[in-house]
C-alpha positions as CSV (number, residue, x, y, z in Angstrom):
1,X,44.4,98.8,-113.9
2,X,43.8,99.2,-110.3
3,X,40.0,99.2,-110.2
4,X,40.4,96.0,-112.3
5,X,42.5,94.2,-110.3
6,X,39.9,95.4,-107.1
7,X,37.1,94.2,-108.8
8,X,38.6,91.0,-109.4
9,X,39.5,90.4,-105.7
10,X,36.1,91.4,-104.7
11,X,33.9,89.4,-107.1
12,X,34.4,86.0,-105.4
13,X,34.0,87.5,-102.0
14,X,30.8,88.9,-103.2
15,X,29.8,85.9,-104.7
16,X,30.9,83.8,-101.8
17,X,28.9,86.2,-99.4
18,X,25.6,86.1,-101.5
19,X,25.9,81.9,-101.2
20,X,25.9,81.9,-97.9
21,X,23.0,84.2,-97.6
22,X,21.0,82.4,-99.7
23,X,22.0,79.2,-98.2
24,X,21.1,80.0,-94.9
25,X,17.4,81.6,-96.2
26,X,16.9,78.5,-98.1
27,X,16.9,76.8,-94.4
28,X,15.1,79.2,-92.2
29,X,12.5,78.9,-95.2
30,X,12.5,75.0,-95.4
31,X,12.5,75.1,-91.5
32,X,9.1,77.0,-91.4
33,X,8.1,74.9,-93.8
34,X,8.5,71.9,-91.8
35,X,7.2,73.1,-88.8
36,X,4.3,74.8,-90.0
37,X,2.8,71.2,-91.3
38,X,-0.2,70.2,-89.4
39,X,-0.5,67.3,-86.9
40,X,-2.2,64.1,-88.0
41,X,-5.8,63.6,-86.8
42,X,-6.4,62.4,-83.3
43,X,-3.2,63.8,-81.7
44,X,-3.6,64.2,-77.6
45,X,-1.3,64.8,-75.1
46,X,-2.5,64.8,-71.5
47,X,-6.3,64.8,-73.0
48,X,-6.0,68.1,-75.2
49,X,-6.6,67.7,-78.5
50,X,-3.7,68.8,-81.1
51,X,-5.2,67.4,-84.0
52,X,-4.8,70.0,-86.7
53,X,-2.0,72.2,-85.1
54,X,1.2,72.8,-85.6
55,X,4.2,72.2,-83.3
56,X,4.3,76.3,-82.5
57,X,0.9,76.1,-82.3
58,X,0.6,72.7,-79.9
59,X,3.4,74.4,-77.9
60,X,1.2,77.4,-77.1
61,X,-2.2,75.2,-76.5
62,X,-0.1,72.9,-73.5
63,X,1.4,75.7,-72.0
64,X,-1.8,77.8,-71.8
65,X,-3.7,74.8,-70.3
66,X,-0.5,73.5,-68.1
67,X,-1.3,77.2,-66.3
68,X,-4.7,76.8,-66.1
69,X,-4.1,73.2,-64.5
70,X,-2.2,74.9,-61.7
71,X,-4.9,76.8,-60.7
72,X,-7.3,74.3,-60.6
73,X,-5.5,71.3,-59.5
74,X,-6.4,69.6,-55.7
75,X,-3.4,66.4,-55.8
76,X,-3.3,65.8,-52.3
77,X,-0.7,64.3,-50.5
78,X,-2.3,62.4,-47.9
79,X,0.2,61.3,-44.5
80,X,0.6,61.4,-40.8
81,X,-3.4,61.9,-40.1
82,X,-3.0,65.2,-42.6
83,X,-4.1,65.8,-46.6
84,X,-1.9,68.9,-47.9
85,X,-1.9,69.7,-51.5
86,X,0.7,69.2,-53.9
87,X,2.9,72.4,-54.7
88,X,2.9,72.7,-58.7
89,X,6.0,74.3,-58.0
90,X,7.4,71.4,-57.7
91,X,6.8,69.7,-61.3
92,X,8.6,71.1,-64.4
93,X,6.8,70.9,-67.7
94,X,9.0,69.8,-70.4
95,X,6.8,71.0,-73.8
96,X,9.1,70.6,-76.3
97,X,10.0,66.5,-75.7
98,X,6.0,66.1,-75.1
99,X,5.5,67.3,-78.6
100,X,8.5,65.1,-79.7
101,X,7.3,62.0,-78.2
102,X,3.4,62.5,-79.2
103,X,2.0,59.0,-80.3
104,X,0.2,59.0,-83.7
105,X,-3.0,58.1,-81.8
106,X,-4.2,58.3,-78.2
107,X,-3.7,60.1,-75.2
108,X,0.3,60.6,-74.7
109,X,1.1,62.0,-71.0
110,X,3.5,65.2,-71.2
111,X,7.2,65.0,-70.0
112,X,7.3,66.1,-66.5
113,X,10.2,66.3,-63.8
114,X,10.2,66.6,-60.6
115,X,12.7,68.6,-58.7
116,X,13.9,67.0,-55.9
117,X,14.8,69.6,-53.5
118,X,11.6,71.3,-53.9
119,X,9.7,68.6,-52.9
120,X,11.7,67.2,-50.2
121,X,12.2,70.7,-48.5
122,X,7.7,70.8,-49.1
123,X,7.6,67.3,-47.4
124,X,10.1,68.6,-44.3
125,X,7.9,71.9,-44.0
126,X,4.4,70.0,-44.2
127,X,5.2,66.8,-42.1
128,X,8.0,68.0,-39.6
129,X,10.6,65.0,-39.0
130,X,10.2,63.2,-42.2
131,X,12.1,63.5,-45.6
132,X,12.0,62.5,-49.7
133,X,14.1,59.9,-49.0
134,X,11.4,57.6,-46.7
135,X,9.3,57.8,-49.7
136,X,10.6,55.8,-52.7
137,X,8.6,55.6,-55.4
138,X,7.0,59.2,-54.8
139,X,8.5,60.9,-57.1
140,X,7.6,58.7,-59.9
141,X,3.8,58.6,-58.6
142,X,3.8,62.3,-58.6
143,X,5.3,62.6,-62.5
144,X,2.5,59.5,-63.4
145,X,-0.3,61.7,-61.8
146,X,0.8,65.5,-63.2
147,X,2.2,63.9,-66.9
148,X,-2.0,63.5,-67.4
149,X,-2.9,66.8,-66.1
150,X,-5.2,65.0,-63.4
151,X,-7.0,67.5,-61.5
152,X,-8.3,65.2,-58.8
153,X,-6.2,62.4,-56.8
154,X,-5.1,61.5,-53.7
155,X,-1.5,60.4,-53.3
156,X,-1.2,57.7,-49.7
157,X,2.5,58.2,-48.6
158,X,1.8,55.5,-46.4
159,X,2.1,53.2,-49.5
160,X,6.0,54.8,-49.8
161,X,6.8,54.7,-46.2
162,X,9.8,52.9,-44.8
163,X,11.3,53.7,-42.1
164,X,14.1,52.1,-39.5
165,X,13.2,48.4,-38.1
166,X,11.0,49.0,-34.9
167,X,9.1,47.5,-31.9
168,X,5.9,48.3,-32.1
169,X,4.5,46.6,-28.4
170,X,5.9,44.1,-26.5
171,X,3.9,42.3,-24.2
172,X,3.8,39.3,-21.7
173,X,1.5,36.5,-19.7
174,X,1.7,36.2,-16.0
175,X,1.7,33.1,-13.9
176,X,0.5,30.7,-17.0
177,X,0.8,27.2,-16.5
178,X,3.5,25.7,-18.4
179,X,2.5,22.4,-20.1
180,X,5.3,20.3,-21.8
181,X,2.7,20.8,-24.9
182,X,3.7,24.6,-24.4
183,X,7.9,24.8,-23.5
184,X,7.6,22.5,-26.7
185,X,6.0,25.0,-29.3
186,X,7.4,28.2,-27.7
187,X,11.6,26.4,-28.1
188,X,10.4,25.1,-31.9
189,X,9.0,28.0,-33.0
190,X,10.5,31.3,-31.2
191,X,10.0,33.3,-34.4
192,X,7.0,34.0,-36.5
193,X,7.0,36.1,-40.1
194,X,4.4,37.5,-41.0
195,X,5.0,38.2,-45.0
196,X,3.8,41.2,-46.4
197,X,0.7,41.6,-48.7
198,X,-0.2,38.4,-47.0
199,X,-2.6,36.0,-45.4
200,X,-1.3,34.2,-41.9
201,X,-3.3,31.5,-40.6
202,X,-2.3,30.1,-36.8
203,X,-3.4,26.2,-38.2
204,X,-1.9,26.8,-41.2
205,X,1.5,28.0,-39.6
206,X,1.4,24.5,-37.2
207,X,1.2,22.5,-40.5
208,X,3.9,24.4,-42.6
209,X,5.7,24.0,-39.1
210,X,5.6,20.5,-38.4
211,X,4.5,21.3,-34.7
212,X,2.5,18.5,-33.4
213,X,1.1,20.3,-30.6
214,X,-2.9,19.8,-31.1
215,X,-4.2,21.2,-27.7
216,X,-6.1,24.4,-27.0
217,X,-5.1,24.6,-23.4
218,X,-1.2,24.6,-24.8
219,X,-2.0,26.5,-28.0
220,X,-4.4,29.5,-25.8
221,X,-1.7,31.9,-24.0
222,X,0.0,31.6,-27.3
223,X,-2.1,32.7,-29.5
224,X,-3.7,35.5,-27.1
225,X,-0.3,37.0,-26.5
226,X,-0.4,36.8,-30.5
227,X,-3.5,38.1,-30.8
228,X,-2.7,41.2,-28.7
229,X,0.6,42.2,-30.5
230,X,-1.5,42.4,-33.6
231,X,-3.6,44.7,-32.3
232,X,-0.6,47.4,-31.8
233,X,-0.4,47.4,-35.5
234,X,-2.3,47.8,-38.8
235,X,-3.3,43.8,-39.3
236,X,-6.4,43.5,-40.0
237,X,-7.8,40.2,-38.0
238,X,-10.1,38.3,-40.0
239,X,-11.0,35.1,-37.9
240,X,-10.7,35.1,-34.3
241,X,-11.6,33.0,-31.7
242,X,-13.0,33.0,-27.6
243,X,-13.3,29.8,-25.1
244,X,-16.8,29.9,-23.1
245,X,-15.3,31.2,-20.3
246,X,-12.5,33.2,-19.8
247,X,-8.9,31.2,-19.6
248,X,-7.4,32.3,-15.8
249,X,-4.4,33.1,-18.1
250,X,-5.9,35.7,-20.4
251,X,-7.1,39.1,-19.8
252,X,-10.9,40.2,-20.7
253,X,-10.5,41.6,-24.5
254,X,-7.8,39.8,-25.2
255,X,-8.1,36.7,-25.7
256,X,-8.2,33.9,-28.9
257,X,-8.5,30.4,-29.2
258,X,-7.8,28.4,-31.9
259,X,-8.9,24.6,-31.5
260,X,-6.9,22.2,-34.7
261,X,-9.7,19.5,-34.0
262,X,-12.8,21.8,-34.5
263,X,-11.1,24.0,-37.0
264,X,-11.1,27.3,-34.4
265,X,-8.3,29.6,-36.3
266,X,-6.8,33.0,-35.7
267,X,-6.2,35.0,-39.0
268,X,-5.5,38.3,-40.3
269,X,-3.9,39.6,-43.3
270,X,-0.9,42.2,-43.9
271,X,-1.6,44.5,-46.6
272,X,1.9,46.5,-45.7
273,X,4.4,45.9,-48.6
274,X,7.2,45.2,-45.8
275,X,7.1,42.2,-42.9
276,X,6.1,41.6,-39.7
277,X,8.6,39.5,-37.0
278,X,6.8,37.8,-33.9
279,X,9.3,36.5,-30.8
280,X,8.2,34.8,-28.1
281,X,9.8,33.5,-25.0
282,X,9.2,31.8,-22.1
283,X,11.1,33.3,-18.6
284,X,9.7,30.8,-15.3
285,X,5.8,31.4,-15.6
286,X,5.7,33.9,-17.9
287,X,5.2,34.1,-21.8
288,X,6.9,37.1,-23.6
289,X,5.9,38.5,-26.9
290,X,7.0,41.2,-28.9
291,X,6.1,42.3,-33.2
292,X,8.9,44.3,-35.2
293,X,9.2,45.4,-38.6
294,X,9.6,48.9,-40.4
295,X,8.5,51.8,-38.4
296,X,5.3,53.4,-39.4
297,X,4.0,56.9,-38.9
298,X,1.3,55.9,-37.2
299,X,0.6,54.4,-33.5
300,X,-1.9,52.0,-32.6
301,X,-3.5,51.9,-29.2
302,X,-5.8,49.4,-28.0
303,X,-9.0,50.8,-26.3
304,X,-11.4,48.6,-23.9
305,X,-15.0,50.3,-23.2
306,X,-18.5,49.2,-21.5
307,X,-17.5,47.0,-19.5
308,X,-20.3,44.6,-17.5
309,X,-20.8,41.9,-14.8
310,X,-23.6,39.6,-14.9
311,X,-24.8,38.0,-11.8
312,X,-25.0,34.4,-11.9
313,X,-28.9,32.7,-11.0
314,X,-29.1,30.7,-8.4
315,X,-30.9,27.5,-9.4
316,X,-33.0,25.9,-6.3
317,X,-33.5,22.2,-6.5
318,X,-35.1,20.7,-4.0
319,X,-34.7,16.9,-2.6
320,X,-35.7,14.5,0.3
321,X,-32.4,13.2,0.5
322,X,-31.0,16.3,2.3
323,X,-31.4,16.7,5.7
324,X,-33.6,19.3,7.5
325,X,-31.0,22.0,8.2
326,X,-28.7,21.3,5.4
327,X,-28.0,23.2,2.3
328,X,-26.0,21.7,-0.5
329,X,-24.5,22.9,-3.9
330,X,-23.4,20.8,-7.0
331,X,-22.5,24.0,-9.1
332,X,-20.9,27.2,-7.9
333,X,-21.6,30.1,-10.1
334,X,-20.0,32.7,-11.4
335,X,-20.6,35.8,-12.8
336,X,-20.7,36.3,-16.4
337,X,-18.5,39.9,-18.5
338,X,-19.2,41.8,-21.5
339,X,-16.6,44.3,-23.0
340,X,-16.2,46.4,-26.2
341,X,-12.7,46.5,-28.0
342,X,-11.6,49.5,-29.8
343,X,-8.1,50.1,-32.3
344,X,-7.1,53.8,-32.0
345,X,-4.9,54.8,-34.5
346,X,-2.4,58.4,-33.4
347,X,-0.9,60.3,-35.4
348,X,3.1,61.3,-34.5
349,X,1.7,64.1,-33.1
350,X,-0.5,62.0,-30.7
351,X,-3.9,63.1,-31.8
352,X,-6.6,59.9,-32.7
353,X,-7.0,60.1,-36.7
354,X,-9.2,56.9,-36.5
355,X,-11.1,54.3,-34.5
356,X,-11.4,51.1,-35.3
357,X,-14.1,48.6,-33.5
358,X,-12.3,44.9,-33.2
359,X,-14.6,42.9,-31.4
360,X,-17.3,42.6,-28.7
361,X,-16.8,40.2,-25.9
362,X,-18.9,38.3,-23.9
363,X,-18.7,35.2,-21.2
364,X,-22.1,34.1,-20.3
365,X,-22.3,33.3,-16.5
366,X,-22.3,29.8,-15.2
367,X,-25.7,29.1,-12.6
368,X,-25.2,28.6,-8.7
369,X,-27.2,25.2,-8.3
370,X,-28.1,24.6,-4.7
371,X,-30.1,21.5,-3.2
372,X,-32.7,22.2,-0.4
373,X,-34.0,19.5,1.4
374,X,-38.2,19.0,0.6
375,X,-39.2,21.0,4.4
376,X,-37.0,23.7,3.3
377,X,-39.2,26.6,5.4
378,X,-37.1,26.9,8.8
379,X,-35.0,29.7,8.9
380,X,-31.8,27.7,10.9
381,X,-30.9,26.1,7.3
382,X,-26.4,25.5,6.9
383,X,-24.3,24.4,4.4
384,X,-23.3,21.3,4.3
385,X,-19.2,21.3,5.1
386,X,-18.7,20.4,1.1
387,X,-20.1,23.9,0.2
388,X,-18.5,27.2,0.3
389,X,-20.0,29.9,2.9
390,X,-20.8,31.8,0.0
391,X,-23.4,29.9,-0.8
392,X,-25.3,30.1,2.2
393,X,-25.1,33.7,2.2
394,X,-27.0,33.7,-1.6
395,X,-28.9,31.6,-1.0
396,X,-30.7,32.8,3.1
397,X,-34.1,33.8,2.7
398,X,-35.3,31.9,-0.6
399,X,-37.3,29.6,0.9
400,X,-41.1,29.6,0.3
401,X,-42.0,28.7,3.9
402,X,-44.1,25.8,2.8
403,X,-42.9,22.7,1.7
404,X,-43.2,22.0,-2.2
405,X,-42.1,19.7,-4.4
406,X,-41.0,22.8,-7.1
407,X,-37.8,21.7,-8.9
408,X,-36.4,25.1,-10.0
409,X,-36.9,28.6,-8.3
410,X,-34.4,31.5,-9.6
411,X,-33.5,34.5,-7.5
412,X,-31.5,36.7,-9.8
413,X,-32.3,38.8,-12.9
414,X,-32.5,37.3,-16.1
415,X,-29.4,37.1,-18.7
416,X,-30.4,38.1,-22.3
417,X,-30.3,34.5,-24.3
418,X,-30.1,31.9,-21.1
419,X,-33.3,29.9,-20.7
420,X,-33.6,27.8,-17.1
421,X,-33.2,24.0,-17.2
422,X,-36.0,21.8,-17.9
423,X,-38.4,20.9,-15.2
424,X,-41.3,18.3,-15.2
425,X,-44.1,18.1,-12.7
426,X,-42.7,16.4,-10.2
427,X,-39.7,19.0,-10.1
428,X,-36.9,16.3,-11.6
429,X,-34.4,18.0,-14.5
430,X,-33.8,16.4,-17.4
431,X,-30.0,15.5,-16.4
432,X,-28.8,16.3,-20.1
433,X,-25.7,18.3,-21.0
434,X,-25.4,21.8,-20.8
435,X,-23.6,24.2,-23.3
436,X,-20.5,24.4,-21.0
437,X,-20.3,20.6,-20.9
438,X,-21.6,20.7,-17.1
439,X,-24.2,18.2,-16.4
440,X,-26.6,19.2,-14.5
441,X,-28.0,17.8,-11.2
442,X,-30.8,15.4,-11.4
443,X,-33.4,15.9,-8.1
444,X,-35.5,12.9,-6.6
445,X,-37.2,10.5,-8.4
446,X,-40.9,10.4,-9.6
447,X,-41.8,7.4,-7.1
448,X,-39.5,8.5,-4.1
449,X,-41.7,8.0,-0.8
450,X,-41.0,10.8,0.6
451,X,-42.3,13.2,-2.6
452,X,-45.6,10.7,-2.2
453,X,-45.8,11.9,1.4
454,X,-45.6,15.4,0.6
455,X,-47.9,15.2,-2.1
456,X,-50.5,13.4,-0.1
457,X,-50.9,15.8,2.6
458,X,-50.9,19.0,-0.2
459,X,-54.2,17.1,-1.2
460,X,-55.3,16.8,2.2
461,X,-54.6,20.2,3.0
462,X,-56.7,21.5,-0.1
C-alpha cells in the first residue's frame, strides 16, 4: 500500500519534470533553427558581403575583419599644424545590433560607439591644452567614418573648433586726415559682421547700409585698416584694391582702395562656420580697428619681403623762355616701391605650418621734369626760387655743352613698363595726359624765333 501511494505522488512530478524538459528542447531546437537560416542575397554591412550566412556565421565574418581593420586603418586626425592617427581603442563595435539592423539590400554601416573618455584623454595627450568638448560634432564624424570600416580619411578638427570669443589683432592709423565724409561713416557704422560661410563686399556693405559716403579719399584709411585686420585671420581676400601712388595715410603692403564710381571693391569670403566682428573708432587723428570672433588654434602673421626703391627719371626739356642761368621744374619726382606680402600661419606652439602669398605691390615712380633754358652749356646754371634745391643738385652736370634744341634727355635707369613722353623734331611734347592725371609740360613752339636762331646757326656751323 505504501509503494502505491509513492508511486502515485511521484508520477505527476515525473510527468511534470519530463514537460518541462521537453519544452525547453523544443526551444533550444526551434532557436537553432531560426538562427541557422541563411541571409537573403545581397546582404552587406560596412562593404562585406553576408549574403548566404547565417547570423553566427555573419557575427564571426565582422569581427574577424573589424580586427583586421585595426591594423590597417590610417584615420587621421588632422589639428594644430599636426596629423596623429585615430586610436581604434577608442571605437566599440557593437556586432550584434549591426546584424539586427542589416538592410535587405545595400551597404548598412555597423553600430559603433565611441567612448568618450578615451578619446578626450587621446585628444589632451596628442594636442596639449585642448579637450573633447571644443570639438562638437567629433564624435559623430568619427562613428560616420569607423561604422564603414574606411581605411583611409582625414578628419579636420578645425571644422569642430570653437573656442572662447577672442581678439585676434587690433590695429590703428596715425595722423589721417579726418574728412566730415570720414567722422560720418566711422559714427554710422562702428561695427561690421562678417557672417560665417560668407561673402562680404565693402560696396555691397555701403548699400545694405545706407551710407552715402561715395569718396575714395574718405572711404581709403578705412578700408586699409580693414584690409589689414583681415590679414590676421583665415579670410581669404578675393578682390582687392591699390591707388597709383601710395596714400600718406597707409603703410606700404597694406593698403586698399575701393572707388563706388569705378566699381573698385574690397572682398573676401569667410568659410569659418562661426563670425567675424570689426570695430572701428576714431580717437583725434587716429583710426582704430580691431576683428573678434571665436578663438582659433591657429595664429596669423603678416610677412612683408623684397622690398625696392625706384629712382625717379629726370625728364630735360629745354626752352628759350628761361633765362641763361636759370633752372626750372614743373614736376618733382619721386621715387617709385615694390614689396611682396606674405600670410604666415603658427601653430600654438609658434612654429610656421604654412605660408600664404597675398599680394605683390608696386607704385611706379612719378618723373622729375626740369626746364633748361636753349644755351644750357655754362656750368653757373640755379634754380629758379620756385624750385626746390633738390633739383639743382639732380639735375648739375646734364648738360650737353652745346646748345640743342633736344626736347627730352633722361639721366636715370630705366623702370620696367614706363616709356618717355612723346617728342617731335623740334623737341615740343605732346601736352596730353599722363596715367597719373599729371599733364605734362609743353616746351616752345615750332615757330618761336629763338629755336629759328638756333637752328640757323647749327646749319651754319655744319
Amino acid at each position: 500500500m505504501k509503494n502505491r501511494r509513492l508511486i502515485q505522488l511521484l508520477a505527476p512530478m515525473f510527468i511534470m519534470t519530463m514537460l518541462y524538459v521537453g519544452v525547453s528542447q523544443l526551444g533550444v531546437f526551434l532557436y537553432e533553427r531560426i538562427t541557422s537560416v541563411s541571409f537573403i542575397q545581397n546582404a552587406e554591412a560596412a562593404s562585406v558581403d553576408l549574403s548566404g550566412k547565417t547570423k553566427k556565421q555573419a557575427m564571426k565574418l565582422l569581427e574577424t575583419k573589424v580586427e583586421s581593420w585595426k591594423g590597417e586603418q590610417e584615420i587621421m586626425l588632422s589639428f594644430d599644424g599636426r596629423d596623429v592617427l585615430l586610436d581604434s581603442g577608442t571605437i566599440a563595435f557593437h556586432f550584434k545590433e549591426s546584424i539586427s539592423a542589416l538592410k535587405e539590400q545595400g551597404n548598412s554601416p555597423l553600430a559603433v560607439s565611441v567612448d568618450e573618455a578615451a578619446l578626450n584623454g587621446y585628444i589632451e595627450e596628442r594636442f596639449p591644452g585642448y579637450h573633447l568638448d571644443q570639438f562638437p560634432g567629433l564624435q559623430k564624424k568619427i562613428e560616420d567614418a569607423t561604422s564603414m570600416l574606411n581605411v583611409e580619411e582625414t578628419i579636420d578638427l578645425d571644422d569642430f573648433y570653437e573656442g572662447e570669443e577672442n581678439v585676434f589683432y587690433a590695429g590703428e592709423l596715425d595722423e589721417i586726415e579726418v574728412s566730415p565724409g570720414l567722422a560720418a561713416l566711422i559714427q554710422g557704422n562702428p561695427v561690421i559682421d562678417i557672417p560665417a560661410n560668407a561673402r562680404f563686399s565693402f560696396l555691397e556693405f555701403l548699400d545694405a547700409s545706407g551710407s552715402s559716403v561715395s569718396s575714395p579719399d574718405d572711404l581709403g584709411p578705412v578700408v586699409s585698416l580693414l584690409y589689414e585686420l583681415i590679414l590676421h585671420t583665415d579670410l581669404a581676400v578675393a578682390e582687392r584694391n591699390i591707388s597709383t601712388e601710395l596714400p600718406p595715410y597707409a603703410t606700404l603692403g597694406l593698403e586698399a582702395r575701393v572707388n563706388p564710381v569705378t566699381g573698385q571693391d574690397l572682398v573676401f569670403m569667410n568659410a569659418r562656420d562661426t563670425a567675424y566682428t570689426v570695430t572701428f573708432s576714431l580717437h583725434d587723428n587716429t583710426l582704430k580697428g580691431q576683428i573678434s570672433g571665436m578663438a582659433m588654434p591657429y595664429e596669423y602673421k603678416v610677412k612683408m619681403t623684397g622690398k625696392k626703391e625706384y629712382p625717379p627719371r629726370v625728364v630735360k626739356q629745354f626752352s628759350a623762355f628761361i633765362p641763361q642761368g636759370v633752372l626750372a621744374t614743373t614736376q618733382e619726382g619721386k621715387k617709385g616701391q615694390l614689396i611682396s606680402v606674405y600670410r604666415d600661419k603658427h601653430s600654438s606652439e609658434g612654429d610656421v605650418i604654412d605660408e600664404e602669398r597675398i599680394s605683390e605691390d608696386f607704385y611706379a615712380p612719378a618723373n622729375r621734369v626740369e626746364i633748361w633754358p636753349l644755351n644750357a652749356g655754362e656750368p653757373d646754371v640755379t634754380l629758379s626760387d620756385e624750385n626746390s634745391e633738390e633739383a639743382g643738385e639732380d639735375a648739375s652736370g646734364e648738360s650737353d655743352g652745346e646748345s640743342s634744341t633736344e626736347g627730352i634727355r633722361e639721366d636715370s635707369p630705366e623702370i620696367e613698363g614706363e616709356t618717355a613722353p612723346a617728342v617731335d623734331e623740334e623737341g615740343t611734347t605732346d601736352g596730353k595726359q599722363e596715367d597719373d592725371g599729371n599733364k605734362r609740360v609743353t616746351t616752345d613752339k615750332k615757330d618761336s624765333p629763338d629755336v629759328k636762331t638756333v637752328q640757323k646757326k647749327k646749319e651754319a656751323e655744319k
